[in-house]
LUMVEX-77978 format. One record per residue (C-alpha): residue in three letters; x, y, z. Coordinates in steps of 0.05 Angstrom, whole numbers, plus 5000, padded with zeros to 4 digits. Each point is the difference from the previous one (the first is absolute). Layout:
% residues N
ALAXYZ
...
***
This chain:
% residues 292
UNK783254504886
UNK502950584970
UNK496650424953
UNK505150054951
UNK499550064924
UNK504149574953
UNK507250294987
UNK499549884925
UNK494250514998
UNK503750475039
UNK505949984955
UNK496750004934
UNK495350685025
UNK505550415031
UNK504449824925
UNK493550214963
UNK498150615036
UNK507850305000
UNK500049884924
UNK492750144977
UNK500149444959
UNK497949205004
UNK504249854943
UNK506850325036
UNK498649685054
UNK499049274979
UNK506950164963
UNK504050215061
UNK497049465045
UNK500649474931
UNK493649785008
UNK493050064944
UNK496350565006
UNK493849605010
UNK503549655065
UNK501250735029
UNK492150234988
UNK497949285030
UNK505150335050
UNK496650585012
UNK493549714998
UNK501349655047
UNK502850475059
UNK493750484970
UNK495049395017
UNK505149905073
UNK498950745017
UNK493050044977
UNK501550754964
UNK502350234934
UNK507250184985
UNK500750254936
UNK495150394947
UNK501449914931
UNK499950614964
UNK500950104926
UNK504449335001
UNK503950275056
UNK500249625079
UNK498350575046
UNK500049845075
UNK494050145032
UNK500650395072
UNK499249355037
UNK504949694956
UNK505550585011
UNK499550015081
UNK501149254993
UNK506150084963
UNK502450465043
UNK499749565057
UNK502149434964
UNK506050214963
UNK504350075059
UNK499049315026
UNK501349694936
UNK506750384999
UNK500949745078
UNK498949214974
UNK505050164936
UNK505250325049
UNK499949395051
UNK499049494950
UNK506950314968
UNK503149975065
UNK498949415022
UNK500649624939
UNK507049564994
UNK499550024926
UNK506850164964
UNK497450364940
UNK496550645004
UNK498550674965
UNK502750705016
UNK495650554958
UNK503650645003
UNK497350684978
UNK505150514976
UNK503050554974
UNK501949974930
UNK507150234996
UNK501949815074
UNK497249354987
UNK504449964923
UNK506350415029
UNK500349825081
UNK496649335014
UNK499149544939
UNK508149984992
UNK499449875085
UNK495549474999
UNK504849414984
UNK502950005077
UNK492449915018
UNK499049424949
UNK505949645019
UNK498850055074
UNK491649884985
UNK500349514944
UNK492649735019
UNK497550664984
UNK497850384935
UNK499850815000
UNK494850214954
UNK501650814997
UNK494450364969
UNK501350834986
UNK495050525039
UNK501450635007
UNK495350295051
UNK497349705067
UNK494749604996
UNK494649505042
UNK503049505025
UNK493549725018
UNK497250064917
UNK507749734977
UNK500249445053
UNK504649604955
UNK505550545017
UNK504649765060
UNK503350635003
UNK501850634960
UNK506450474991
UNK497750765010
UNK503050634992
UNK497450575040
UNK498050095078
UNK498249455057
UNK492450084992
UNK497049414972
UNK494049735030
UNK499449355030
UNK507749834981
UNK506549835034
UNK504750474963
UNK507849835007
UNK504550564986
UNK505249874944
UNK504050654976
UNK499150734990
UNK500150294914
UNK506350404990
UNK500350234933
UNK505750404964
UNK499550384927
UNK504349524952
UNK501750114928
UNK504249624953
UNK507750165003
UNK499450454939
UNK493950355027
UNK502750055073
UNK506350264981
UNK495950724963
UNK497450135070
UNK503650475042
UNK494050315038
UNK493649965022
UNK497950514946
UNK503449504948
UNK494949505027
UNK493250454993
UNK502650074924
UNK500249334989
UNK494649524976
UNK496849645066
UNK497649455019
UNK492550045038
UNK498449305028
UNK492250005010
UNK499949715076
UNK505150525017
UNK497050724979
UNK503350395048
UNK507149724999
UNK504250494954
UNK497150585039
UNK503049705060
UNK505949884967
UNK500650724976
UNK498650285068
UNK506149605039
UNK504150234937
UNK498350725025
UNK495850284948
UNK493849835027
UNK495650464946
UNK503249674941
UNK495049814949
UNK499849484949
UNK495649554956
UNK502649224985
UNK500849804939
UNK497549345010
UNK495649585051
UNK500149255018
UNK495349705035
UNK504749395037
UNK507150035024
UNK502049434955
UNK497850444937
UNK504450605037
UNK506249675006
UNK500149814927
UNK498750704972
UNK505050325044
UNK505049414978
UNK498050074928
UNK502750834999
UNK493650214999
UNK498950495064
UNK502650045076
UNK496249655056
UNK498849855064
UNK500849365026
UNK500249615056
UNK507049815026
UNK499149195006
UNK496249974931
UNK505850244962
UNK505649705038
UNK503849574941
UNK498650654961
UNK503650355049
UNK505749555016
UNK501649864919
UNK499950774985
UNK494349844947
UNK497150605048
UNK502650555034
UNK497950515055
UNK498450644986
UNK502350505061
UNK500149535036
UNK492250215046
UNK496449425031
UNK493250105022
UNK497249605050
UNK493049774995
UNK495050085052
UNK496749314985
UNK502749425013
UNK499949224969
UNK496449495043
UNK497949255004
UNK493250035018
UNK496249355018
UNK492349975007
UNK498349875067
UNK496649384998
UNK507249624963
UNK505050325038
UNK501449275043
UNK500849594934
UNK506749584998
UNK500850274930
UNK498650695013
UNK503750085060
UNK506249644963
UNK498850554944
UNK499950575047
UNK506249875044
UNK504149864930
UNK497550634969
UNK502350355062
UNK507049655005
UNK501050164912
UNK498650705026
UNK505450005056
UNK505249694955
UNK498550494951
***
């Protein structure tokens, strides 16, 4: 006979230890908060040891209780993973982390190809934008991520390089016959890019130019609107501002691209990368990206 503990315990500690709370957890797993402490109770009386201290209200796992869920938590995500794959249901549940403005301006208006060909699956697209533990966020199936290939215990899928060009509108654009024009203009700083009108300057060929923006944004989507509204110049990703682009609501300035370093990616925790679902999502995120 196996010496196995009841999967209902399992589930409702790992869901109380990764969010410090017996009330969160009976909410994501829908059940009373007294069933998950019988729960716990239970796998406590199974294991014979303690697995959380209570401390000023707070759950605290214990030391016993945190090597457990260490060895746990991956084979709980190993049953969810096979479960998924060998399940023959036709309705299932795609949780996507990212980006804010590449998920508003790139895959959102994207996503009806994927319905139509999926329509037994709902996309639930949730903004993040740094990495995070897949193993803590376990509800995530996968995550768009802009930067390099070098995060841990993922599949990453490379999707497209950043190319971003200095755009004004038509009335602005037209003032600017040189690079100098530019540094006396008011600028555009976008927070997750500190460093990009120095690089810009320096393929321009004045390299020591100094200057101080005028304004700061902290998302894309709040760039594109200042620079559209006449208020400064900014940088901007090529693919973001496309319609911009093509409808002359925008126009280059100089015409210098600078090409990022970092890259967007499709990363995919480990443990999910053989889902139907996911694996669907990932080879049509790679064919929108070829069509592109």
């Amino acid at each position: 006979m196996r010496n196995l503990p009841n999967l209902s315990g399992l589930t409702a500690f790992e869901a109380t230890a990764r969010r410090g709370s017996v009330t969160e957890a009976a909410s994501e797993l829908n059940l009373t908060q007294s069933a998950i402490s019988r729960q716990i109770l239970g796998l406590e009386a199974f294991l014979g040891v303690t697995l959380f201290a209570r401390r000023k209200k707070r759950l605290i796992l214990t030391d016993m209780g945190a090597a457990y869920l260490d060895e746990i938590r991956p084979a709980l995500e190993t049953i969810e993973s096979a479960t998924s794959v060998t399940s023959n249901t036709t309705h299932s549940t795609l949780n996507i982390a990212t980006l804010p403005t590449f998920g508003a301006k790139w895959l959102v208006p994207r996503l009806g190809s994927f319905r139509a060909a999926n329509p037994g699956v709902t996309v639930n697209l949730v903004s993040r934008t740094v990495p995070f533990d897949f193993a803590l966020d376990h509800q995530f199936d996968g995550a768009i991520h802009f930067g390099t290939a070098d995060w841990p215990g993922t599949v990453m899928k490379f999707l497209l390089k950043e190319q971003t060009v200095a755009v004004a509108t038509r009335e602005i654009a037209q003032t600017l016959a040189s690079p100098m024009d530019v540094a006396r203009s008011p600028l555009l700083q976008i927070s997750s890019r500190p460093l990009a009108w120095r690089e810009w300057f320096e393929k321009a060929g004045i390299p020591e130019q100094t200057y101080r923006p005028a304004m700061q944004v902290e998302t894309f989507s709040m760039a594109i609107e200042a620079v559209t509204a006449g208020l400064c110049i900014g940088l901007l990703p090529v693919f973001f501002i496309s319609e911009q682009l093509k409808s002359g609501q925008l126009q280059p300035v100089l015409k210098i691209r600078i090409k990022s370093n970092a890259s967007y990616y499709f990363v995919v925790p480990e443990i999910k990368q053989r889902r139907p679902t996911v694996r669907r999502f990932s080879e049509w995120i790679s064919g929108e990206v070829e069509a592109k």
